[in-house]
C-alpha positions as CSV (number, residue, x, y, z in Angstrom):
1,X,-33.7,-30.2,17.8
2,X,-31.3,-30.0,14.7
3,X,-28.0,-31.9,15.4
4,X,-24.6,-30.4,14.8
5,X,-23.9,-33.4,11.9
6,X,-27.9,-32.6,10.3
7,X,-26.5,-28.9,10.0
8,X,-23.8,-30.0,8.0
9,X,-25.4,-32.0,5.7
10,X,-28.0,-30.6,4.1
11,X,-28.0,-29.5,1.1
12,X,-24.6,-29.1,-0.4
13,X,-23.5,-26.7,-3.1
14,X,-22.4,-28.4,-6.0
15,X,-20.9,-24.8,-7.4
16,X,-19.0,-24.7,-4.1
17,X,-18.0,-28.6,-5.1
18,X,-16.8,-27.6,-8.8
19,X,-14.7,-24.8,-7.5
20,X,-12.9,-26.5,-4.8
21,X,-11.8,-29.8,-7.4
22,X,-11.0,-27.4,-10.1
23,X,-8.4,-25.8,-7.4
24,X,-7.5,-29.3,-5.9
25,X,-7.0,-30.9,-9.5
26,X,-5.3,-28.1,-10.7
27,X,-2.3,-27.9,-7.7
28,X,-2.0,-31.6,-7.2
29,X,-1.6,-31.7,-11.6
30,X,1.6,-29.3,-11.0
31,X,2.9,-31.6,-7.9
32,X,3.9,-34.2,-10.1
33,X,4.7,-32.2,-13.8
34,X,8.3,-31.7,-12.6
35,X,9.6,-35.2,-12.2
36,X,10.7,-35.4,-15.8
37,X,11.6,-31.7,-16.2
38,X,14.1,-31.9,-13.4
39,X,17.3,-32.8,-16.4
40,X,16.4,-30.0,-19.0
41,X,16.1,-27.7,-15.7
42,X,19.5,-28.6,-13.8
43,X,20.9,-28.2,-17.6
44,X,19.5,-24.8,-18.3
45,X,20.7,-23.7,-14.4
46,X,24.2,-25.6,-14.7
47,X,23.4,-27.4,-11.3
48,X,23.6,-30.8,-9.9
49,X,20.8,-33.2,-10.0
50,X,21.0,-32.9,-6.3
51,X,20.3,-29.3,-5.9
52,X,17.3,-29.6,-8.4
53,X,16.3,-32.2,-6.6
54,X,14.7,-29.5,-4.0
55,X,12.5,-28.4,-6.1
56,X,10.4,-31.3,-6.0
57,X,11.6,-31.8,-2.2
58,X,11.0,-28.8,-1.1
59,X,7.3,-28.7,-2.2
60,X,6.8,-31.9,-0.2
61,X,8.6,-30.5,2.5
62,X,6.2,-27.5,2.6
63,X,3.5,-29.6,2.1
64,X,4.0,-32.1,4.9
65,X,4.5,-28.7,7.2
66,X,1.4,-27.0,6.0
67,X,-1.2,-29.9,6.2
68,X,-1.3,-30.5,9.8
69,X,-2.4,-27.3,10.2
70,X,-5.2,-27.4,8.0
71,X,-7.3,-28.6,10.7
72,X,-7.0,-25.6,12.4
73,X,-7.5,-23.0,9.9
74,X,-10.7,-24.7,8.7
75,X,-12.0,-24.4,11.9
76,X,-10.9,-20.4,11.9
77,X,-12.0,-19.5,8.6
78,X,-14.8,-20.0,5.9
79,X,-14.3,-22.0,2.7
80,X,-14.4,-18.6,0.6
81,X,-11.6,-17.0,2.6
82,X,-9.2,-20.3,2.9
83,X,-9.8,-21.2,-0.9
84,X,-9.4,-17.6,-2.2
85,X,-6.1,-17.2,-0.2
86,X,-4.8,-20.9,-1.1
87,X,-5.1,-20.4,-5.1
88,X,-3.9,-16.6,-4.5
89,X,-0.9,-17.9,-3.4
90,X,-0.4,-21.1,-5.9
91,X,-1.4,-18.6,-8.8
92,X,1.2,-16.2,-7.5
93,X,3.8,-19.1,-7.1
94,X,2.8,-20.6,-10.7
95,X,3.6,-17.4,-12.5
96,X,6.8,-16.2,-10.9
97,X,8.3,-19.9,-11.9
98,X,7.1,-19.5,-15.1
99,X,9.3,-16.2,-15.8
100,X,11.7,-17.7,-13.1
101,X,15.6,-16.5,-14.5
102,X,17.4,-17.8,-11.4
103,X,17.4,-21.3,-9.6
104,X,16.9,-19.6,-6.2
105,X,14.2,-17.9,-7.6
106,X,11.8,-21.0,-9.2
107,X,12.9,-22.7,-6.0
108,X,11.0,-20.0,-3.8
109,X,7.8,-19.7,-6.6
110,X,7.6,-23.5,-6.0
111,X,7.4,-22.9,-1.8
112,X,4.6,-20.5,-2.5
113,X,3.1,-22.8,-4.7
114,X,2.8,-25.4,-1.9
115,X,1.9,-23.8,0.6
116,X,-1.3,-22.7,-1.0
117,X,-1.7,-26.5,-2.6
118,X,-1.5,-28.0,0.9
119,X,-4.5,-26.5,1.7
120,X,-6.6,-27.2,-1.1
121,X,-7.1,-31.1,-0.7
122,X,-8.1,-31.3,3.1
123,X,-10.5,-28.0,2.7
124,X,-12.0,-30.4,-0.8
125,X,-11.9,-33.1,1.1
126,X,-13.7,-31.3,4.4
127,X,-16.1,-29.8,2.6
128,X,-17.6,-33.0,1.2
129,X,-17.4,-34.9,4.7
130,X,-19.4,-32.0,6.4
131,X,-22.3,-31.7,3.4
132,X,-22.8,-35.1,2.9
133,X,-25.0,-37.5,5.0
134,X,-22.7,-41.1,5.6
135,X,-24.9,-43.1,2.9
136,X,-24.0,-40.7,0.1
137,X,-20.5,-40.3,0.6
138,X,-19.0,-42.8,-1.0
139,X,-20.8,-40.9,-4.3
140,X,-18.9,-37.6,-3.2
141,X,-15.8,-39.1,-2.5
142,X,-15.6,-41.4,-5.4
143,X,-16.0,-37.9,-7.1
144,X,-13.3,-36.3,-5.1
145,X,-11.0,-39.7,-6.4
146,X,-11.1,-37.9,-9.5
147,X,-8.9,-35.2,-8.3
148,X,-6.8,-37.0,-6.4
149,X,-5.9,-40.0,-8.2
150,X,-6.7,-38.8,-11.9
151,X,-4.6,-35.3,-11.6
152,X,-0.9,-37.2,-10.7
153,X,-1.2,-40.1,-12.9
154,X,-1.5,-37.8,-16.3
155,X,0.8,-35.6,-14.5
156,X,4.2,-37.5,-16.1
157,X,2.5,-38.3,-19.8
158,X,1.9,-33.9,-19.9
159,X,5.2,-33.4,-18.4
160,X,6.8,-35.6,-20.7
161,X,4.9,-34.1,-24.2
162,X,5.8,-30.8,-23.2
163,X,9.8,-31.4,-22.4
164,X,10.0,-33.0,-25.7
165,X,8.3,-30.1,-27.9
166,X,9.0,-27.0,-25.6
167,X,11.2,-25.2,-22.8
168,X,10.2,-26.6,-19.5
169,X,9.0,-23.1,-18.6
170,X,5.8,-24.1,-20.9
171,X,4.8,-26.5,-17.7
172,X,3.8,-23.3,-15.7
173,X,2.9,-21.4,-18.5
174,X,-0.4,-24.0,-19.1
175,X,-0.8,-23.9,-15.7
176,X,-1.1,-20.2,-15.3
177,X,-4.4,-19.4,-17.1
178,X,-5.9,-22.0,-15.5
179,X,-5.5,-21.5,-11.8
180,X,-6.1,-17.6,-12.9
181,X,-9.3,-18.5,-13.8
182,X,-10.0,-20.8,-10.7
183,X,-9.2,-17.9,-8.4
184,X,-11.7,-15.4,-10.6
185,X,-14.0,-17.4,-10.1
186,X,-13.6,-18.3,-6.7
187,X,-13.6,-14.5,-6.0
188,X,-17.1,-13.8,-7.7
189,X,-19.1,-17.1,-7.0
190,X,-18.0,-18.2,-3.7
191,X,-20.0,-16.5,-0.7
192,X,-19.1,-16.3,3.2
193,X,-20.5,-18.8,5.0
194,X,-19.1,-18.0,8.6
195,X,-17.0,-15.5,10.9
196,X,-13.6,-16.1,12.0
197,X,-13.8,-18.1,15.1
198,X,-12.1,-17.1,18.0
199,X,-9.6,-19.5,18.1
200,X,-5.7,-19.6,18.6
201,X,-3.1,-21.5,17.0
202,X,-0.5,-23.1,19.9
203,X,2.5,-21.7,18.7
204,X,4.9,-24.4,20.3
205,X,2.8,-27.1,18.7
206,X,3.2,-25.8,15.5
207,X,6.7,-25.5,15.6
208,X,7.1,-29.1,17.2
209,X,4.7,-30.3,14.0
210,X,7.2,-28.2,11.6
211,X,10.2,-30.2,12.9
212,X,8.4,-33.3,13.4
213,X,6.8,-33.8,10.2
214,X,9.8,-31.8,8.5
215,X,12.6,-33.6,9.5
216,X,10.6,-37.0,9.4
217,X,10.0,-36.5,5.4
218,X,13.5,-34.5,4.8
219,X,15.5,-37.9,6.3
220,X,13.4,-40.5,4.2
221,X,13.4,-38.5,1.1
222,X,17.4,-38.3,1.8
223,X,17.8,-41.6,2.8
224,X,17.4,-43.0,-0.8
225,X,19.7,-41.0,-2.1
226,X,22.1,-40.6,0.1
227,X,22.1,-43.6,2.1
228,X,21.0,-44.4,5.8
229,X,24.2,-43.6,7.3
230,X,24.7,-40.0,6.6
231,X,24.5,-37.8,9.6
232,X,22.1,-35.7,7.3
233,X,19.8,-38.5,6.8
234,X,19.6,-40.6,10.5
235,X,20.1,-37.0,11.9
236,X,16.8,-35.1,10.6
237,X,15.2,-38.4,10.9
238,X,16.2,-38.4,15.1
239,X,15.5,-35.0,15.7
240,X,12.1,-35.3,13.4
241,X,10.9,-38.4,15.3
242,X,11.5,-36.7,18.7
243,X,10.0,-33.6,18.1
244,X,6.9,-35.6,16.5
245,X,6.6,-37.5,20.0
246,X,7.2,-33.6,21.9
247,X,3.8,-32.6,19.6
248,X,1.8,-35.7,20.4
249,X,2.0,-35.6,24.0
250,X,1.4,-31.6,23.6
251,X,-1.7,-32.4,21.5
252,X,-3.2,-34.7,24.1
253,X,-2.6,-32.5,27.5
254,X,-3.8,-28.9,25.8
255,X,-8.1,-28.2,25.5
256,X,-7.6,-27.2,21.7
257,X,-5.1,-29.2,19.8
258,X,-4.1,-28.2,16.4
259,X,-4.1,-32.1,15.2
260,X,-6.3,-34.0,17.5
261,X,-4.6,-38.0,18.0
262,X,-7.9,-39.1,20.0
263,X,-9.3,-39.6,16.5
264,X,-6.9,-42.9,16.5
265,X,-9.3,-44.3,19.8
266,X,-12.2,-44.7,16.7
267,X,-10.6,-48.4,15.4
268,X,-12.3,-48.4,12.2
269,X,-10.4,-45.2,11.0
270,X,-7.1,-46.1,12.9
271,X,-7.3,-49.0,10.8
272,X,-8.5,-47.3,7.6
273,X,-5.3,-45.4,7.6
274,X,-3.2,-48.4,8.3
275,X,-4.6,-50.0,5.6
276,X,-4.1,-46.3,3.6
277,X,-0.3,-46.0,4.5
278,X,0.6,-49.9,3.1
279,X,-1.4,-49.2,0.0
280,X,0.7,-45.7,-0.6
281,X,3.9,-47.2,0.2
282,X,3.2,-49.7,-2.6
283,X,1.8,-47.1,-5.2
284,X,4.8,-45.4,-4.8
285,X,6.8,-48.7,-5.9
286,X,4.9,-48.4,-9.1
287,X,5.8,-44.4,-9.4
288,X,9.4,-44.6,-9.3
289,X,10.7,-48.0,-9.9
290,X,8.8,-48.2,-13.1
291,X,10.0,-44.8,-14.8
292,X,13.2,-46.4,-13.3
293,X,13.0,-49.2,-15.7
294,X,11.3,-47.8,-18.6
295,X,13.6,-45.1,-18.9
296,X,16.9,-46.4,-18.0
297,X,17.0,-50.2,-18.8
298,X,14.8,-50.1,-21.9
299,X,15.7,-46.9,-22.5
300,X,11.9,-45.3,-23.6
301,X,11.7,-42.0,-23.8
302,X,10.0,-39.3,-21.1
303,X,7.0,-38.6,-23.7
304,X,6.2,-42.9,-23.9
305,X,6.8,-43.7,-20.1
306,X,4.1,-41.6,-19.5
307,X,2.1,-42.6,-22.2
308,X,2.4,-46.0,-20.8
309,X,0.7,-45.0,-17.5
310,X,-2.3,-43.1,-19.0
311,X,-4.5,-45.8,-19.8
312,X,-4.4,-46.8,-16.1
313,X,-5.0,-43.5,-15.2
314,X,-8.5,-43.4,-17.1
315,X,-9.2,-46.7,-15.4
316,X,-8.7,-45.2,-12.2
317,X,-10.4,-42.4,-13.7
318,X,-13.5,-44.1,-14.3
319,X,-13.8,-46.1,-11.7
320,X,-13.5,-43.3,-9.2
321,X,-17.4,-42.4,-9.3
322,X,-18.5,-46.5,-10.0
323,X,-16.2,-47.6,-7.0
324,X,-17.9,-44.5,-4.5
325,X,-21.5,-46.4,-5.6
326,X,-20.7,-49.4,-4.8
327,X,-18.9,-48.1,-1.3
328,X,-22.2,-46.8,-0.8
329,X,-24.4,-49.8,-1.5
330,X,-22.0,-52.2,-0.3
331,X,-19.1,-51.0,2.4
332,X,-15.6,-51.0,1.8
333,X,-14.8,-54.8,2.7
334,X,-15.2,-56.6,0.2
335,X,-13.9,-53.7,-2.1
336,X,-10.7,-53.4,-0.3
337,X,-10.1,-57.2,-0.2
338,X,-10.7,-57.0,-4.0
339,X,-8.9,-54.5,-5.0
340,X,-5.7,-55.2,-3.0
341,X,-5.5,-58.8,-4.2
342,X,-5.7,-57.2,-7.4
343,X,-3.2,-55.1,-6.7
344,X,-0.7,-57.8,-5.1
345,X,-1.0,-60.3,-8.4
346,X,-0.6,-57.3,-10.6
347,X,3.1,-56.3,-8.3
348,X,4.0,-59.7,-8.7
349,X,3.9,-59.9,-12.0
350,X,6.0,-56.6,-12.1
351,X,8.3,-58.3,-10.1
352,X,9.2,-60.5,-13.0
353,X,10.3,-58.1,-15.4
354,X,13.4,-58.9,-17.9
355,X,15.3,-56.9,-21.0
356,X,12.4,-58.2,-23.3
357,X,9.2,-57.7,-21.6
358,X,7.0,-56.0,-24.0
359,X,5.7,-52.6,-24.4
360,X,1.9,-53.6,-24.4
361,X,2.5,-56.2,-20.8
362,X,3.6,-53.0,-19.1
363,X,0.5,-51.3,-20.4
364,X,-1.7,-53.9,-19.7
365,X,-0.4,-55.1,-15.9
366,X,0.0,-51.1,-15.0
367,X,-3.6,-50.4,-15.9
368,X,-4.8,-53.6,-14.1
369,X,-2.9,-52.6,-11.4
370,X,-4.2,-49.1,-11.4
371,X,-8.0,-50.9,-11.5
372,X,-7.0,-52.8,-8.3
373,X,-6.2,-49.3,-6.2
374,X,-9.3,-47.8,-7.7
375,X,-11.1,-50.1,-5.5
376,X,-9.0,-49.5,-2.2
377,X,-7.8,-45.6,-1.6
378,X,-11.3,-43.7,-1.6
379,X,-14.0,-46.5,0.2
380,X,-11.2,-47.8,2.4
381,X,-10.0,-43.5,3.8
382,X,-14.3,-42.5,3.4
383,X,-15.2,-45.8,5.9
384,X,-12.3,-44.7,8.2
385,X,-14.0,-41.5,8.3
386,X,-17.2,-41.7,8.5
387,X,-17.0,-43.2,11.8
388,X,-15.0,-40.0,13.2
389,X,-17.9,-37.4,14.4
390,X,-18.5,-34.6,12.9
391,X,-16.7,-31.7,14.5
392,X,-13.2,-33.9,14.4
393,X,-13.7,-33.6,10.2
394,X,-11.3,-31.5,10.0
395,X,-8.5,-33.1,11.9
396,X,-9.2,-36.2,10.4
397,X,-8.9,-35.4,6.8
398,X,-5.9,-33.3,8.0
399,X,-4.5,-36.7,9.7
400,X,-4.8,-38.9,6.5
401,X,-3.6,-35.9,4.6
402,X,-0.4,-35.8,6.7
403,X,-0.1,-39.3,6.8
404,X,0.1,-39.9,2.9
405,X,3.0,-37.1,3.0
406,X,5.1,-39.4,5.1
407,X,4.2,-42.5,4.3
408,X,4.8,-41.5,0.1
409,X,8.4,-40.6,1.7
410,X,9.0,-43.9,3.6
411,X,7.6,-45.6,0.5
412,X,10.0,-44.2,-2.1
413,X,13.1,-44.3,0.7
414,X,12.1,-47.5,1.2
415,X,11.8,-48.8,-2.4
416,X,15.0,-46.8,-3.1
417,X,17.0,-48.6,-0.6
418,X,16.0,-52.4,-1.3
419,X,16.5,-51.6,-5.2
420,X,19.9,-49.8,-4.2
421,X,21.3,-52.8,-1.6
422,X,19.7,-55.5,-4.1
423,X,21.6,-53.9,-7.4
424,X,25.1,-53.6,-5.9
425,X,24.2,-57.9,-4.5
426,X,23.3,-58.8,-8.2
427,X,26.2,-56.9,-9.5
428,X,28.5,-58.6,-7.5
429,X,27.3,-61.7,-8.0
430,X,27.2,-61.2,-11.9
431,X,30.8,-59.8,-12.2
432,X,32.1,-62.7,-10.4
433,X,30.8,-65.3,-12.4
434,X,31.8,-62.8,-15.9
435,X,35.2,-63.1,-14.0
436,X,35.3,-66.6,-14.0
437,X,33.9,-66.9,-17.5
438,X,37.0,-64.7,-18.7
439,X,39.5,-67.0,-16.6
440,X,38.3,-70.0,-18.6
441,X,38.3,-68.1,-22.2
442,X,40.7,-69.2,-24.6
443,X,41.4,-65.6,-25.4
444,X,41.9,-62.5,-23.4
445,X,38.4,-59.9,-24.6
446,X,39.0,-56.8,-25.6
447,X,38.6,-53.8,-23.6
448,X,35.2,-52.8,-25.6
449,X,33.7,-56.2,-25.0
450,X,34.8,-55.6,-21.4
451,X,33.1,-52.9,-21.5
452,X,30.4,-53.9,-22.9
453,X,30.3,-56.6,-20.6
454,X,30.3,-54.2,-17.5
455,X,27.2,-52.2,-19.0
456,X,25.2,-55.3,-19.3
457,X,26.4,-56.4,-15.5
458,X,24.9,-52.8,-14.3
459,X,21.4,-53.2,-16.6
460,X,21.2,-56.7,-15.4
461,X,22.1,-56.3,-12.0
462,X,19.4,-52.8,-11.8
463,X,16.8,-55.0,-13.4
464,X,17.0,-57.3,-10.7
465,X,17.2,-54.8,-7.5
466,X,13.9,-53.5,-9.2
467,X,12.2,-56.9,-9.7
468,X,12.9,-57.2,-5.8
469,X,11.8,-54.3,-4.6
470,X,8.6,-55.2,-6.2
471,X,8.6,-58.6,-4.5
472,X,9.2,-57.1,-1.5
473,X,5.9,-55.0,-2.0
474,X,3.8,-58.0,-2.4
475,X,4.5,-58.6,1.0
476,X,3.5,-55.1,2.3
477,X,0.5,-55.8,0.1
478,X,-0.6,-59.0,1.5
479,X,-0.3,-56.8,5.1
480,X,-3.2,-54.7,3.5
481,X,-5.1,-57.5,2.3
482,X,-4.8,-59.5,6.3
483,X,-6.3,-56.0,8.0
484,X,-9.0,-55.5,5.0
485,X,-11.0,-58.6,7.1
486,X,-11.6,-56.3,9.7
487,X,-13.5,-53.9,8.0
488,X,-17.0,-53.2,8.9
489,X,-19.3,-50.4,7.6
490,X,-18.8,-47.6,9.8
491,X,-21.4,-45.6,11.5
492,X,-20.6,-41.7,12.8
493,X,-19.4,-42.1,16.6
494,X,-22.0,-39.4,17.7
495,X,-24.7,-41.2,16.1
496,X,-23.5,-44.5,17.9
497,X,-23.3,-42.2,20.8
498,X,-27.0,-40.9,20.5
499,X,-28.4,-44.3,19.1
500,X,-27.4,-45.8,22.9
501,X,-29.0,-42.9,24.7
502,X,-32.2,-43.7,23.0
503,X,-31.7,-47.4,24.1
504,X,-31.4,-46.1,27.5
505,X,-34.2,-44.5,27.9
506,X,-36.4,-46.6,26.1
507,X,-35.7,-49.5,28.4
């Protein structure tokens, strides 16, 4: 008799495969393009950095909302169906931003654009688990890395070409064509594989998981800017946590949750997606303390801060399919303990930054810090999953999904917050010993050498904040590099399950 796994993964389409990256690469590309748009858009709308803001927290916010329910509507509906629906609506949202006249209106375009890109990754991601056998993954995953890693780190060095040479409208209008032509496809080549199962969504746990996951990335997201003790910010994040506790416990007592927790009793993927959420907090130090001091201490311009993270995106690039071979022939220990050793020298060294570090050091440490998480993200999430059985695919890839949404928002409130509390230290500090300097002068300075003065405190005194907030990483790193010991190659629960039946009966 054919098992339920064997049925899955036989024989998988690599048409199906092309389609589904093309779709994922395509919407997580456009997740990141707007980061260095955000000032030539608040200009052209005569807003506030803080309402434009939403446009790139808002699609996160949708995001985080979306993906937990992903487990459930892969479960309802065929690939064809879900995937023709998701790039609908991201193609739909792409080319009403890109004629977009009104803030309100590009706002909106980017909520439909998110809700049909929070589908595409865990459906990718999904398909792969279900159609490959557990020895020939790591191959498929270290494919999938391609998407996921590749597409958001030449996101910024696109962005930042095209805000220099043309109206940030030209961002959607590249991106048009080619989700068009995704969705054509989709329509003619994809087949249905399946009915619509006769399943039902619990409407009270998806609005607990709205709240919960909602107000959870809202409040860290805020928190950075806004600081911890606004009632906006410890609010959201109150009424997000308890409502995330509400959903648990309702997941746990219903027969068909719509985000199933017991995955968390298989210990190699509870701690493949502890190991995960460290790793993301620190990649999200890189992301926006770097841009951070590229841009506003040594003053580089958009177009060669993001030239400066390319070549570590074709590392990561590269090593995608190389790293998913060696997963294969080798497991994801010694990878992970690799790579995240690489990757906590390579913070370190960031976390000695000054007004004259070179151009080509940045380069270089970024890309060999890049190299280091090309090792980690894919073998270390694929082990963690390939011990979950087969017919809990779907919630797990929606779990680690879900979990990268909130733990990239506790990373950059985080980062925010110990650069933030660290700058205003430093500039303290500084101005008090420029005050003391002044009181022993000979001479009373001028008021532009004072103020020249008080620029260089600030630059000094950013450039320090930053250089601890990457210090600080090295120890979330080291955290990552402790629970990497534990690893083991995973085997698929039901197999472990079968495996001790035969046992049984053989004795």
């Amino acid at each position: 008799m054919v098992s339920h796994a064997e049925n899955h993964t036989t024989k998988p389409s690599y048409g199906i495969i092309v389609i589904l990256m093309a779709g994922a690469f395509v919407a997580i590309l456009n997740s990141t393009l707007l980061n260095i748009a955000l000032p030539s858009i608040n200009k052209d709308f005569h807003i506030e950095a803080s309402i434009g803001q939403w446009l790139v927290t808002g699609y996160m916010l949708v995001n985080g909302i979306m993906i937990p329910t992903t487990a459930f509507l892969i479960q309802k509906y065929s690939v064809r169906r879900l995937f023709i629906t998701a790039m609908g609506l991201f193609t739909f949202g792409t080319i009403v931003a890109g004629a977009s006249n009104l803030f309100s209106l590009l706002l909106a375009a980017r909520m439909v654009q998110a809700t049909g890109s929070a589908i595409m990754l865990p459906l990718l991601m999904n398909y792969l688990l279900t159609n490959f056998p557990v020895e020939k993954r790591g191959k498929a995953m270290g494919i999938f890395g391609l998407v996921m890693i590749f597409a958001p780190a030449i996101g910024p060095t696109m962005s930042g070409y095209i805000v220099e040479h043309y109206r940030w409208t030209m961002l959607f209008h590249v991106i048009t064509p080619i989700a068009a032509f995704v969705l054509l496809v989709a329509i003619f080549k994809l087949k249905e594989t399946k009915e619509i199962a006769a399943i039902r969504i619990d409407k009270l746990s998806l609005v607990l998981s709205s709240i919960g996951f909602g107000g959870l990335l809202y409040g860290f997201s805020s928190a950075g800017s806004k600081g911890w003790d606004k009632l906006e910010v410890y609010g959201t994040l109150i009424i997000g946590l308890l409502s995330l506790v509400l959903f648990i416990v309702r997941q746990l007592k219903i027969d068909n949750p719509m985000l199933e927790f017991r995955i968390f009793k298989y210990p190699l993927f509870a701690l493949s997606a502890s190991v995960s959420v460290i790793i993301n907090i620190t990649l999200f130090s890189g992301m926006l303390l770097m841009p951070m001091y590229v841009q506003t201490i040594r003053g580089i311009s958009p177009l060669h801060s993001g030239l400066l993270l390319l070549p570590g995106a074709i590392i990561m690039g590269i090593m995608s399919p190389i790293t998913g071979k060696l997963f294969d022939k080798y497991g994801a220990r010694m990878l992970a303990i690799t790579g995240i050793s690489i990757t906590a020298v390579t913070t370190y060294l960031f976390s000695n930054l000054s007004m004259t570090t070179s151009y080509t050091t940045l380069i270089i440490i970024y890309a060999f810090r890049m190299f280091g998480m090309s090792m980690v993200m894919m073998p270390v999430m694929t082990n963690g999953l390939n011990q979950v059985p087969v017919r809990l695919n779907p919630h797990g890839t929606a779990m680690n999904n879900t979990l990268q949404q909130v733990s990239g928002a506790i990373g950059s409130a985080l980062m925010i917050t110990i650069m933030s509390n660290r700058t205003k230290t430093h500039a303290k500090e500084l101005a008090e010993e420029a005050m003391k300097s002044i009181g022993n002068a000979a001479t009373q300075p001028s008021a532009e050498t004072i103020a020249a003065a008080k620029k260089a405190i600030e630059m000094k005194a950013m450039l320090e904040g930053i250089n601890d907030a990457f210090f600080i990483s090295v120890g979330i790193v080291v955290v990552a590099i402790l629970l990497s010991f534990f690893m083991k190659r995973a085997i698929p629960a039901d197999e472990t399950n079968q495996s001790a039946k035969t046992e049984s009966k053989i004795s």
